[in-house]
VMD Tcl script that builds the backbone (N, CA, C; Angstrom):
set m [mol new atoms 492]
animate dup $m
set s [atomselect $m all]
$s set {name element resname resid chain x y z} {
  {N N UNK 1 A -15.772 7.849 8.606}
  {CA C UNK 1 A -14.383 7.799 9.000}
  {C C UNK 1 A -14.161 8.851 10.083}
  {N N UNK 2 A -13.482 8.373 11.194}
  {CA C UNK 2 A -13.168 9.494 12.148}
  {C C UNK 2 A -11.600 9.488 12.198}
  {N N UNK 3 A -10.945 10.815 12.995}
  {CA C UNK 3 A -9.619 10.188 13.481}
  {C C UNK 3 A -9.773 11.539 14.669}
  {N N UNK 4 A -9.385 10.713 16.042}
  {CA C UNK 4 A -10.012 11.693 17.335}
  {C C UNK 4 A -8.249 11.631 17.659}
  {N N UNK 5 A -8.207 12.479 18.311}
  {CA C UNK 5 A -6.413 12.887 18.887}
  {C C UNK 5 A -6.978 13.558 20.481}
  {N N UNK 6 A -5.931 12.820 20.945}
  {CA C UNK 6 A -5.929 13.437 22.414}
  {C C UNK 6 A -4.516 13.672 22.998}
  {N N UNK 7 A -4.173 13.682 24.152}
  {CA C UNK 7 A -2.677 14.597 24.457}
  {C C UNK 7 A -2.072 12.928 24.531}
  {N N UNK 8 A -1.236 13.426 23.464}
  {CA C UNK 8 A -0.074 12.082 22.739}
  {C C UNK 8 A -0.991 10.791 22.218}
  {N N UNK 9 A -2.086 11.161 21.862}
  {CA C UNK 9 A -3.329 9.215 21.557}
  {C C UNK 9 A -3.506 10.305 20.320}
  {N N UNK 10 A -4.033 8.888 19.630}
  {CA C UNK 10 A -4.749 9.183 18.495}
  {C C UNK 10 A -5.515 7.767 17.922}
  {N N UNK 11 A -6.919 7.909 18.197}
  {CA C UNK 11 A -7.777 6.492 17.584}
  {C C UNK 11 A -8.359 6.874 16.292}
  {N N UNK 12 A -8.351 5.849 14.973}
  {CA C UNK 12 A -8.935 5.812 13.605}
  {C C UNK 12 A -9.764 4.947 13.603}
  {N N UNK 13 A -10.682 5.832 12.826}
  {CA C UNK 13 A -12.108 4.433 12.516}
  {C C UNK 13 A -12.371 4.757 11.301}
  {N N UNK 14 A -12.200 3.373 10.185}
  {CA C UNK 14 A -12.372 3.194 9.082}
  {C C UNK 14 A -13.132 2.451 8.344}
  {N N UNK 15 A -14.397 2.938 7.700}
  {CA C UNK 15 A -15.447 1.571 7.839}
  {C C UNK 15 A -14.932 1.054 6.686}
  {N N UNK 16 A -14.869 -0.355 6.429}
  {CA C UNK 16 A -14.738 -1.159 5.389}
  {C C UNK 16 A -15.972 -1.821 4.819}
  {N N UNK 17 A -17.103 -2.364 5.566}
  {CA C UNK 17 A -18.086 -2.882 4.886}
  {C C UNK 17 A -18.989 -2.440 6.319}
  {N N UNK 18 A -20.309 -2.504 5.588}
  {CA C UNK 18 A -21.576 -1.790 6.709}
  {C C UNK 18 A -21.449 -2.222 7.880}
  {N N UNK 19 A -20.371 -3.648 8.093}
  {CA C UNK 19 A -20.997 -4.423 9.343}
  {C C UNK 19 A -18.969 -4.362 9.883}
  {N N UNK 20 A -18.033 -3.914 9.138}
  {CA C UNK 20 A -16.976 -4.298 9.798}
  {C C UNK 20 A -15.973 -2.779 9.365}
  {N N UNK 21 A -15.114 -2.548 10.414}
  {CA C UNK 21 A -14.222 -1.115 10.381}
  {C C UNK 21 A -12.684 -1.617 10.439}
  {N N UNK 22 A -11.507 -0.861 10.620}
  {CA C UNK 22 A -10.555 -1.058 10.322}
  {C C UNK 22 A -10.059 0.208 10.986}
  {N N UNK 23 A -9.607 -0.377 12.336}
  {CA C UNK 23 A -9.647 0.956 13.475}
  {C C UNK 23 A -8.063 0.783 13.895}
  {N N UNK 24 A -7.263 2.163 14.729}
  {CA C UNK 24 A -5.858 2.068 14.779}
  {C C UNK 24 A -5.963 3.259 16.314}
  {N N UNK 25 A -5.244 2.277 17.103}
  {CA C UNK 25 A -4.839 3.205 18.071}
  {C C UNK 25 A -3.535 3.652 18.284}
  {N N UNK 26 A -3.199 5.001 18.588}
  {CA C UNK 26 A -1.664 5.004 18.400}
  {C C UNK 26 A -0.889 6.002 19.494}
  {N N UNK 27 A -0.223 5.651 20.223}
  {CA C UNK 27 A 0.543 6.061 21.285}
  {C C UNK 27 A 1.628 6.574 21.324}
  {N N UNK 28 A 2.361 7.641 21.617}
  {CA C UNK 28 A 3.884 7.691 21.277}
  {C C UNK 28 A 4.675 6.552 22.769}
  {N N UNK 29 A 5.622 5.804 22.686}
  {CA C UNK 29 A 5.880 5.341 23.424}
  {C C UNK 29 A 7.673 5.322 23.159}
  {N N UNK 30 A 8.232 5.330 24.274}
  {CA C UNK 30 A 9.865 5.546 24.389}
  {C C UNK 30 A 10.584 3.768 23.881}
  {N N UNK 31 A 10.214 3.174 24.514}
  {CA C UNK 31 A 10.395 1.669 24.497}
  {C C UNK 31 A 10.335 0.936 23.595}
  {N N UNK 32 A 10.363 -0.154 23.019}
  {CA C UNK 32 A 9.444 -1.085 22.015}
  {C C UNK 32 A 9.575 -2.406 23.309}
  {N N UNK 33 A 8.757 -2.800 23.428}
  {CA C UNK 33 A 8.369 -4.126 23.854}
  {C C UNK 33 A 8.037 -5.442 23.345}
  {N N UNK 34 A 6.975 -6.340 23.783}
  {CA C UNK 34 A 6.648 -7.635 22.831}
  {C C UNK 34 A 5.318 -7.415 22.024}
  {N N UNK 35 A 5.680 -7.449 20.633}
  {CA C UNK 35 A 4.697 -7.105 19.976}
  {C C UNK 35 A 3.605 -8.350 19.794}
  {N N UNK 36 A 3.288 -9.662 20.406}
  {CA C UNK 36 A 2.310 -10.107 20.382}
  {C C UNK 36 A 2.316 -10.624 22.232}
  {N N UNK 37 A 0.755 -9.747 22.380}
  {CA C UNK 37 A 0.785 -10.200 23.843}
  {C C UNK 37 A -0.581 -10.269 24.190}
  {N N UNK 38 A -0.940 -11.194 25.347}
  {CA C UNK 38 A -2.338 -11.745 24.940}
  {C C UNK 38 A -2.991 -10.659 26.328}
  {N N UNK 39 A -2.302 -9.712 26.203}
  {CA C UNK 39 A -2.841 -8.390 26.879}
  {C C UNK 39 A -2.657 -7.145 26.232}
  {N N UNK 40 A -2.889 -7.278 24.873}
  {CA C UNK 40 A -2.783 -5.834 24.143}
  {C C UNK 40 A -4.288 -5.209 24.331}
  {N N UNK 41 A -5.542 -6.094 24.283}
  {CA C UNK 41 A -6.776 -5.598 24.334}
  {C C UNK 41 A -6.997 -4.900 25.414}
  {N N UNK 42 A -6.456 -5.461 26.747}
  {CA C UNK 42 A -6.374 -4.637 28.304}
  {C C UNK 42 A -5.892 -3.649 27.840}
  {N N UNK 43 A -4.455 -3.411 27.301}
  {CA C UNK 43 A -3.867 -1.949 27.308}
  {C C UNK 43 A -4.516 -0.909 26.637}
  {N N UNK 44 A -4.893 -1.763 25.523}
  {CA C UNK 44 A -5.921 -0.076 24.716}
  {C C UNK 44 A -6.623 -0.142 25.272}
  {N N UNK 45 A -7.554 -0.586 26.087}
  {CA C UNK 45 A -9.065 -0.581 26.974}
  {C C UNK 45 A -8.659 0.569 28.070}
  {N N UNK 46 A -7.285 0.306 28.713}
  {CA C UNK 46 A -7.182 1.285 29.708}
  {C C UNK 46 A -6.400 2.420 29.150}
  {N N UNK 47 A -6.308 2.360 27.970}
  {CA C UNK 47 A -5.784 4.052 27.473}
  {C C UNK 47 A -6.763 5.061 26.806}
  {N N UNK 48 A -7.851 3.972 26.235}
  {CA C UNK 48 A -8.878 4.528 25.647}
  {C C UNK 48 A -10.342 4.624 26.179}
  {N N UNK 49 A -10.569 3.877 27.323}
  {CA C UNK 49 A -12.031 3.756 27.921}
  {C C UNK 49 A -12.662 4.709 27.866}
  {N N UNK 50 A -11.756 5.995 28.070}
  {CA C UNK 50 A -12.791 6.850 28.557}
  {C C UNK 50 A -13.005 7.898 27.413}
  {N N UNK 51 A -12.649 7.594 26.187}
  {CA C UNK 51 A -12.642 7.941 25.337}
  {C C UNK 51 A -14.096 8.186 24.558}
  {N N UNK 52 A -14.873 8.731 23.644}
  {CA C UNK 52 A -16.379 8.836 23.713}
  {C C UNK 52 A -16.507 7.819 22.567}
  {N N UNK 53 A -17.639 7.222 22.836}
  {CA C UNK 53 A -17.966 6.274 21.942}
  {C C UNK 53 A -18.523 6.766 20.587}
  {N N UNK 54 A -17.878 5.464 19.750}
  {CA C UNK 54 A -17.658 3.906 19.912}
  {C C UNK 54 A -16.486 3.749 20.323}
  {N N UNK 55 A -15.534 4.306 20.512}
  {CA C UNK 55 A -13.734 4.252 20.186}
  {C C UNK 55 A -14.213 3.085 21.779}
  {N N UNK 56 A -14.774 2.928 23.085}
  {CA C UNK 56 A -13.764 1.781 23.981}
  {C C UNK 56 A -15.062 0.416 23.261}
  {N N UNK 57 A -16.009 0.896 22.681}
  {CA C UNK 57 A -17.121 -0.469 22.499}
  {C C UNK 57 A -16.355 -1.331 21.059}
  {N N UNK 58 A -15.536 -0.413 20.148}
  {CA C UNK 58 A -15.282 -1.057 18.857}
  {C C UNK 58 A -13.589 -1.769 19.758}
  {N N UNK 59 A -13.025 -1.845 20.608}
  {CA C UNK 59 A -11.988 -2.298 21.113}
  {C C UNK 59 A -12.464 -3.804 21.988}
  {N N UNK 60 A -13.254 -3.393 22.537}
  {CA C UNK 60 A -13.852 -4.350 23.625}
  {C C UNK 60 A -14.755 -5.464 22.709}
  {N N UNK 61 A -15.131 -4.967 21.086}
  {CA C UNK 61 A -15.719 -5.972 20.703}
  {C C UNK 61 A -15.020 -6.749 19.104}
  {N N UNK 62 A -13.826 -6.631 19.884}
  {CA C UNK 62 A -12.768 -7.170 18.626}
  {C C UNK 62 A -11.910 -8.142 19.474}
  {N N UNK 63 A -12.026 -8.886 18.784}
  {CA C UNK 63 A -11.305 -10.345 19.560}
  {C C UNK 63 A -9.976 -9.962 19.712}
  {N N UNK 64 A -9.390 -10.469 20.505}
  {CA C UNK 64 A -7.480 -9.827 20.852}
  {C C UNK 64 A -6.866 -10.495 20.056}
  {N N UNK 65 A -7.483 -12.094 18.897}
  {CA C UNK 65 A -6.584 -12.803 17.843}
  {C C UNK 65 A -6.156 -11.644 16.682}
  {N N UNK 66 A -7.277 -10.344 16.867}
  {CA C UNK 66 A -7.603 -9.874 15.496}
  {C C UNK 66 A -6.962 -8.149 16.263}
  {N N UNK 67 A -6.168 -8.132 17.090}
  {CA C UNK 67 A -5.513 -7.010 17.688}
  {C C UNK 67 A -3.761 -7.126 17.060}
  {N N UNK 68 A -3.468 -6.459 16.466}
  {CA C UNK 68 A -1.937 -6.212 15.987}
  {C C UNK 68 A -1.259 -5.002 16.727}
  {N N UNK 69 A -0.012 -5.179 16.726}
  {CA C UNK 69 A 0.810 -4.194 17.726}
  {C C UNK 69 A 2.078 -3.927 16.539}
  {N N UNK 70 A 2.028 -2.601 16.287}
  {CA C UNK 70 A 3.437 -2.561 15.588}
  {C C UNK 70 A 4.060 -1.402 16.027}
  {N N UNK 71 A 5.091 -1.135 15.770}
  {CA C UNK 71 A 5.485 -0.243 16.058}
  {C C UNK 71 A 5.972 0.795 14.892}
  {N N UNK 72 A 6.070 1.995 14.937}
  {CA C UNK 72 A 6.435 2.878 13.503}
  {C C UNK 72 A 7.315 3.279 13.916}
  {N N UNK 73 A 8.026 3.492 12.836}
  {CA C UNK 73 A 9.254 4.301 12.850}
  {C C UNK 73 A 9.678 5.160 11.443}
  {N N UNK 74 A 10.600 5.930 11.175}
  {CA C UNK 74 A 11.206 6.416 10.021}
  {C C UNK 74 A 12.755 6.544 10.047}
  {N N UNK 75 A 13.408 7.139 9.037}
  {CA C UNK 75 A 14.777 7.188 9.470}
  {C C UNK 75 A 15.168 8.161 8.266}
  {N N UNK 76 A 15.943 8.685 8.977}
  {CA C UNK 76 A 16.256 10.466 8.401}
  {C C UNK 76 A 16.938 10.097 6.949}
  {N N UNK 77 A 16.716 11.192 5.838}
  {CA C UNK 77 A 16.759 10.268 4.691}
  {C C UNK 77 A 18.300 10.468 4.574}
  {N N UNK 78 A 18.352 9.242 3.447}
  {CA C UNK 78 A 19.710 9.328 3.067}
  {C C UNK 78 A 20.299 10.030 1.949}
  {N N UNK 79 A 21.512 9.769 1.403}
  {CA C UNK 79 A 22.004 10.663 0.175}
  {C C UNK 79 A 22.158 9.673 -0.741}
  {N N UNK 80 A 22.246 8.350 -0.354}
  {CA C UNK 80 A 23.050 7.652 -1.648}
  {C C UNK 80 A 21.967 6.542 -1.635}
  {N N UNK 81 A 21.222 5.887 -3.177}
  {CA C UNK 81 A 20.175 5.137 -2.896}
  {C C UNK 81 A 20.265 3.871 -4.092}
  {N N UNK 82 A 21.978 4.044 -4.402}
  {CA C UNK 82 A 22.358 3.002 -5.543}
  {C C UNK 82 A 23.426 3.102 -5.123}
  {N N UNK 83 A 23.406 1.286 -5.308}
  {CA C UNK 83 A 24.934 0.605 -5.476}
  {C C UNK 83 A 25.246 0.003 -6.777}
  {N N UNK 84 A 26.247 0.123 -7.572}
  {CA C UNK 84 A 26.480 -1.116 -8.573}
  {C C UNK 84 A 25.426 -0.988 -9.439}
  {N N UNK 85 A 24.509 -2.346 -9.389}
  {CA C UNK 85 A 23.009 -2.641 -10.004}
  {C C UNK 85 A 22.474 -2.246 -9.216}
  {N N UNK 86 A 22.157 -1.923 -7.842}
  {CA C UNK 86 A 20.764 -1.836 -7.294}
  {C C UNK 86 A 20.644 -0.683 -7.093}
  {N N UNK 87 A 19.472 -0.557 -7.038}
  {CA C UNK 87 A 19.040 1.009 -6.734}
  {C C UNK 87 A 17.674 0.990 -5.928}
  {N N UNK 88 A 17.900 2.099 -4.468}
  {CA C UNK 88 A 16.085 1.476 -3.617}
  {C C UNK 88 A 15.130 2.504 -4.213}
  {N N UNK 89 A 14.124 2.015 -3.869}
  {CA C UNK 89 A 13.245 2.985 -4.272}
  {C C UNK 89 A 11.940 2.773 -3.267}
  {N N UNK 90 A 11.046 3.540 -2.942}
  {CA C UNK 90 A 9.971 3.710 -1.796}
  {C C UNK 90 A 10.668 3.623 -0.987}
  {N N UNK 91 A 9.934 3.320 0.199}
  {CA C UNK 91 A 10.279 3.084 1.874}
  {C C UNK 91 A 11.665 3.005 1.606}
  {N N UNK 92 A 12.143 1.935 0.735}
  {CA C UNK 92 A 14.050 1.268 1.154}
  {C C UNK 92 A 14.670 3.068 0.912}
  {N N UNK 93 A 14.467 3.480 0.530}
  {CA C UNK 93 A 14.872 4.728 0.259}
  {C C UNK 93 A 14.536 6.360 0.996}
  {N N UNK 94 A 13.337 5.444 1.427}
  {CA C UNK 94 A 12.759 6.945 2.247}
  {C C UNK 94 A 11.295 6.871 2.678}
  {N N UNK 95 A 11.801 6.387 3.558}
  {CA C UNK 95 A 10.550 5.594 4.631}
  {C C UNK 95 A 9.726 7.125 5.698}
  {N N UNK 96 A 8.815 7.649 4.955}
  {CA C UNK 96 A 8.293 8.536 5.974}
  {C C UNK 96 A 6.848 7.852 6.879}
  {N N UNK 97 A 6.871 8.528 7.878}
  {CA C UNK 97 A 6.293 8.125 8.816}
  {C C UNK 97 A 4.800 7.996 8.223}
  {N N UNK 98 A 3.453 6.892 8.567}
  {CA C UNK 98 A 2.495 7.360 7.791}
  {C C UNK 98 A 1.573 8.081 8.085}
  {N N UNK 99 A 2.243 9.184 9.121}
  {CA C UNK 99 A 1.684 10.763 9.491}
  {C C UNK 99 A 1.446 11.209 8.044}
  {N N UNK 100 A 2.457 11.105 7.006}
  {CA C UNK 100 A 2.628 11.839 5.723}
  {C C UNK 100 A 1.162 11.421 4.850}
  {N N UNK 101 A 1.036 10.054 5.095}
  {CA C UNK 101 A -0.065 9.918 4.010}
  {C C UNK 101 A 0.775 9.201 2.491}
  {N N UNK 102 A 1.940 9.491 2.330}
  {CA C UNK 102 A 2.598 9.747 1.087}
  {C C UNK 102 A 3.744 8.458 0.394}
  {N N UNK 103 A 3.081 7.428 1.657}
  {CA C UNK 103 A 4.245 5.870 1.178}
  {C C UNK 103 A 4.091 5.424 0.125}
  {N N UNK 104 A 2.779 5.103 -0.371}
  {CA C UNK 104 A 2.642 4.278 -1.553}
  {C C UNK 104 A 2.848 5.233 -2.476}
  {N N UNK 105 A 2.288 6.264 -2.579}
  {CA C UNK 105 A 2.305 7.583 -3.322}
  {C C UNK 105 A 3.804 7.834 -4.080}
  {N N UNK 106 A 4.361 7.875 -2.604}
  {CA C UNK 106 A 6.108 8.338 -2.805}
  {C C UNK 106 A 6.829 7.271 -3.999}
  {N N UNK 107 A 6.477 5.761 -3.370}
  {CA C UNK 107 A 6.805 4.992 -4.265}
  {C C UNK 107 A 6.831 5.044 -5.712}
  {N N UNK 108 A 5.234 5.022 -5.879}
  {CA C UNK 108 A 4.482 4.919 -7.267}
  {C C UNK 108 A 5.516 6.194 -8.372}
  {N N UNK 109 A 5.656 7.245 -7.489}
  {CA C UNK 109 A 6.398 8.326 -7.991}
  {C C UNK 109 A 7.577 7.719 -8.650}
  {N N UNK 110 A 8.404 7.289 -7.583}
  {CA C UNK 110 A 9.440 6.752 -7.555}
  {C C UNK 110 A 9.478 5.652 -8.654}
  {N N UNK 111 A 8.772 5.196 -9.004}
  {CA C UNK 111 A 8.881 4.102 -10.118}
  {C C UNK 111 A 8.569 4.626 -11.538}
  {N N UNK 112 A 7.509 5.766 -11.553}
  {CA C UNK 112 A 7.734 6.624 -12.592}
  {C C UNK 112 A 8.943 7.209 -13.376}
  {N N UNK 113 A 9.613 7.958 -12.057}
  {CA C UNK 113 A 11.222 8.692 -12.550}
  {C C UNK 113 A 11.550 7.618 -13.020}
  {N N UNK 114 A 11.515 6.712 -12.298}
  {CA C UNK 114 A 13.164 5.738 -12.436}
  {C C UNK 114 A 13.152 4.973 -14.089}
  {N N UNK 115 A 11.446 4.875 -14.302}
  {CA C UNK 115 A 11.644 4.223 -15.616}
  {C C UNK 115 A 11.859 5.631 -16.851}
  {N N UNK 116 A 11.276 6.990 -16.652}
  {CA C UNK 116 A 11.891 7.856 -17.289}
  {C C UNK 116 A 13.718 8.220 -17.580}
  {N N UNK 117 A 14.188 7.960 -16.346}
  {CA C UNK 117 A 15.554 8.318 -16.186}
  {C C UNK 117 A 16.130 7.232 -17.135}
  {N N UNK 118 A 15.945 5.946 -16.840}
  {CA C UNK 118 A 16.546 4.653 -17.841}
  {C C UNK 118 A 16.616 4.949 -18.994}
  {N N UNK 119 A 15.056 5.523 -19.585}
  {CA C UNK 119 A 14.924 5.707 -20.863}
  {C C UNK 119 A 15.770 7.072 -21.331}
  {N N UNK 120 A 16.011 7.364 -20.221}
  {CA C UNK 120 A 16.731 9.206 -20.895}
  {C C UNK 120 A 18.389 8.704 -20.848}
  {N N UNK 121 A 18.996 7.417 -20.290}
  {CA C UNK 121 A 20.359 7.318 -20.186}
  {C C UNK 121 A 20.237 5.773 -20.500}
  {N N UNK 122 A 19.860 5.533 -22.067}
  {CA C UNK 122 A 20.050 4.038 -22.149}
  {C C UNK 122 A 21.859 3.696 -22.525}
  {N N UNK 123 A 21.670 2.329 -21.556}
  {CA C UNK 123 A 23.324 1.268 -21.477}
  {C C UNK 123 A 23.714 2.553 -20.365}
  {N N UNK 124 A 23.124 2.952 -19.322}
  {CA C UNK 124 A 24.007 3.797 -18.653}
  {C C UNK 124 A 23.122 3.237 -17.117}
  {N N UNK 125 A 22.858 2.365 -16.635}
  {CA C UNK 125 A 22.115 2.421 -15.475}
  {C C UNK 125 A 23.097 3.111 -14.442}
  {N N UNK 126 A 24.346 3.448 -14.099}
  {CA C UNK 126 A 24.671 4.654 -13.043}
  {C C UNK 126 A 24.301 6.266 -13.470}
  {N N UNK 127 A 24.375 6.435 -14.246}
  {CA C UNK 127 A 24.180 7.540 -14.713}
  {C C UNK 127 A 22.330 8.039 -14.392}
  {N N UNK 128 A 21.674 6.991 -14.488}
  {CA C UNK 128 A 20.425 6.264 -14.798}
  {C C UNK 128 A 19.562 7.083 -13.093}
  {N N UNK 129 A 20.435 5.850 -12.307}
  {CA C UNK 129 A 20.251 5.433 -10.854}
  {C C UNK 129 A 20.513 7.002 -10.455}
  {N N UNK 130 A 21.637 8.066 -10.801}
  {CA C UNK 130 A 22.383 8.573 -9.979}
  {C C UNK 130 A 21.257 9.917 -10.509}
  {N N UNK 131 A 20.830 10.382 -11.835}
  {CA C UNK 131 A 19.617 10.916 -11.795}
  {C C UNK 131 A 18.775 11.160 -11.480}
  {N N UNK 132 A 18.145 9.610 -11.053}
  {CA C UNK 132 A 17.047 9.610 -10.412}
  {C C UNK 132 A 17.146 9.947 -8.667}
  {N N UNK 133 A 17.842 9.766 -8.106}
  {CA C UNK 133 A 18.165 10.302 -7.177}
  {C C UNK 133 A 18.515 11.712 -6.630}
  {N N UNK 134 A 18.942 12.225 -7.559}
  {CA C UNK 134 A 18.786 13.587 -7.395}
  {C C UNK 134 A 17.545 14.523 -7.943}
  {N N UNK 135 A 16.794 13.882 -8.691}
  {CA C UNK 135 A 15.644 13.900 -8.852}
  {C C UNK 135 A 14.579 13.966 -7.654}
  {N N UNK 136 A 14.858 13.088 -6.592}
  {CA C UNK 136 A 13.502 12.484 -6.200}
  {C C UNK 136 A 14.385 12.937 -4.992}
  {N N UNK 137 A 15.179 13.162 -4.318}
  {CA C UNK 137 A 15.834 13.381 -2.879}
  {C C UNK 137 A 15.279 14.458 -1.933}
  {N N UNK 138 A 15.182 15.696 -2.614}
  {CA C UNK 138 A 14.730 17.056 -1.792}
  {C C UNK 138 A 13.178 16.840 -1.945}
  {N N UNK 139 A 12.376 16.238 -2.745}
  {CA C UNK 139 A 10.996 16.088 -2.463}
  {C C UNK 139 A 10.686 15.099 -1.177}
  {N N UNK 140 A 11.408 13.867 -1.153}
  {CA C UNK 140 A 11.240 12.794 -0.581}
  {C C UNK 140 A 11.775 13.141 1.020}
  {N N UNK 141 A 13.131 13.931 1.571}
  {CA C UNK 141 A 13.257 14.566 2.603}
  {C C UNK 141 A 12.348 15.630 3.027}
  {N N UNK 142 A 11.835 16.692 1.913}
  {CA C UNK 142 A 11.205 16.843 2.650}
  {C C UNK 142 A 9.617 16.617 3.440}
  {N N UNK 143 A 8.912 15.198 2.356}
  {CA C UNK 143 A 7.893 14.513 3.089}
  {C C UNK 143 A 8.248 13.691 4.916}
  {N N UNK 144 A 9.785 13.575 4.392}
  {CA C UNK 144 A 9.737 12.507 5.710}
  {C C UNK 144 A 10.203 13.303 6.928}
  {N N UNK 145 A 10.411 14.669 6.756}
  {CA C UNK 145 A 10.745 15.652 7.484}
  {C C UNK 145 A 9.329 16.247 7.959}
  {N N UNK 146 A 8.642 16.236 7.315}
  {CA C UNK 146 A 6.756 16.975 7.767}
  {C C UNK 146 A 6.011 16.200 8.388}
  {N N UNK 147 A 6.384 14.557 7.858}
  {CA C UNK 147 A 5.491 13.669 8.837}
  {C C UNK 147 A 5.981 13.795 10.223}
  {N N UNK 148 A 7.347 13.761 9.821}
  {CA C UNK 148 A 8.384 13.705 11.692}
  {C C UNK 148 A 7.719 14.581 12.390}
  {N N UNK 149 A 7.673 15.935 12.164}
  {CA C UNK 149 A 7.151 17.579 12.632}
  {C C UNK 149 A 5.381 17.614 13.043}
  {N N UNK 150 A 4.886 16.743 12.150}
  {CA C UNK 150 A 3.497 16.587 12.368}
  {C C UNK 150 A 2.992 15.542 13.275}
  {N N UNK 151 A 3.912 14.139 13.441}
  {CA C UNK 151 A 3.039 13.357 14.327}
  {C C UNK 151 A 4.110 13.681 15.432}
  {N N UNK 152 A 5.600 14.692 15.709}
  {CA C UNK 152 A 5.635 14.963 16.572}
  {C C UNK 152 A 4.657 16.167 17.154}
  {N N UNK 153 A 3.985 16.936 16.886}
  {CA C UNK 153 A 2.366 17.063 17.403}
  {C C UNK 153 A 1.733 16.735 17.960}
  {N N UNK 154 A 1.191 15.560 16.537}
  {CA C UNK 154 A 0.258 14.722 17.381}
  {C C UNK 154 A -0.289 13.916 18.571}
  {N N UNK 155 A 1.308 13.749 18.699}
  {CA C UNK 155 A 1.956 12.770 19.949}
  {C C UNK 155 A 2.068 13.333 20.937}
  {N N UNK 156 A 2.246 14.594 20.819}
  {CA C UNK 156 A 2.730 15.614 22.059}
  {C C UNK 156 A 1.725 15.697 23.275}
  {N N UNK 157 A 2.518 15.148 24.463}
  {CA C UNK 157 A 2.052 14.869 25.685}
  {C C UNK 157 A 1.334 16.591 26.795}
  {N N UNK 158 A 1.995 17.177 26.138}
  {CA C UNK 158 A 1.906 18.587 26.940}
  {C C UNK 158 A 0.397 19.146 26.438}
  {N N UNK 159 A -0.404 19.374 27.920}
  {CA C UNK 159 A -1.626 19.362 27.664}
  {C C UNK 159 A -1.630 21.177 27.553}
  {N N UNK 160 A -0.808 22.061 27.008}
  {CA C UNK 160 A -1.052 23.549 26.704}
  {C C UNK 160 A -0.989 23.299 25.673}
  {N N UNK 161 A -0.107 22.668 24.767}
  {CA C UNK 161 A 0.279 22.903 23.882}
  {C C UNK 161 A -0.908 21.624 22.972}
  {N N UNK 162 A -1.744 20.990 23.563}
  {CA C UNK 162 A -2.723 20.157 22.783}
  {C C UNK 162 A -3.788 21.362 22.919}
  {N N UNK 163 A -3.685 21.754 23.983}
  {CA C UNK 163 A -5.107 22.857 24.028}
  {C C UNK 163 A -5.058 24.125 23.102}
  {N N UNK 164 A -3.388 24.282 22.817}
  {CA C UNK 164 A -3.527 25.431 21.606}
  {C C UNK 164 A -3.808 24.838 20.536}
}
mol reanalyze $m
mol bondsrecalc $m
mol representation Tube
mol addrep $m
């Protein structure tokens, strides 16, 4: 497994089986554009060529059907994560960037409390919901606050501040 960073790039190589990897190139970019375009393979070729191998040979030898474009995002967390009956939990609730590492994680957490809290306020699901939320809020801001801080880093275009 590698993960190489350069000023604002960052390429992952993930082997999955002896003969096939599961690789991610990632750019900070201002825009969002068209996410299926039958020139995404050109664009990483010319952001990454000169990059040391394998990172331009594992691009150049992946078909462009099997090239995905997404874009990431997060969104600063919220305070309130129940209405009525519903209540979010993971991402719907606190979507950190997956700089953090901590989505599924956060979730899995998140489904823990929530069935503790039920059981600690039975026939009370607001009481329930409104627990668990204050429970899980200052941990969960501040994951999605460290990923923000960290892949703004990563991303960072300024070649002093990659060289420190």
């Amino acid at each position: 497994m590698t993960d190489t960073w350069g000023r604002g790039e960052r390429f992952g190589v993930v082997p999955v089986t002896r003969s096939k990897v599961y690789w991610a190139g990632g750019i900070a970019q201002k825009n969002i554009d068209a996410v299926k375009s039958a020139s995404n393979k050109a664009a990483l070729l010319s952001i990454f060529q000169r990059w040391q191998d394998p990172i331009p040979a594992i691009i150049e030898n992946t078909p462009e059907s099997s090239i995905n474009k997404i874009f990431v995002h997060d969104h600063d967390p919220i305070d309130t994560w129940h209405r009525d009956n519903v209540v979010l939990l993971g991402d719907a609730a606190h979507a950190p960037l997956p700089t953090s590492g901590q989505g599924a994680c956060q979730a899995m957490e998140d489904a823990w409390h929530l069935a503790r809290c039920l059981q600690a306020h039975p026939g009370s699901h607001q009481a329930a919901f409104h627990s668990f939320t204050v429970l899980r809020l200052k941990k969960t801001s501040a994951i999605t606050y460290a990923a923000r801080s960290f892949a703004g880093s990563l991303f960072n275009r300024d070649a002093e501040f990659c060289r420190l």
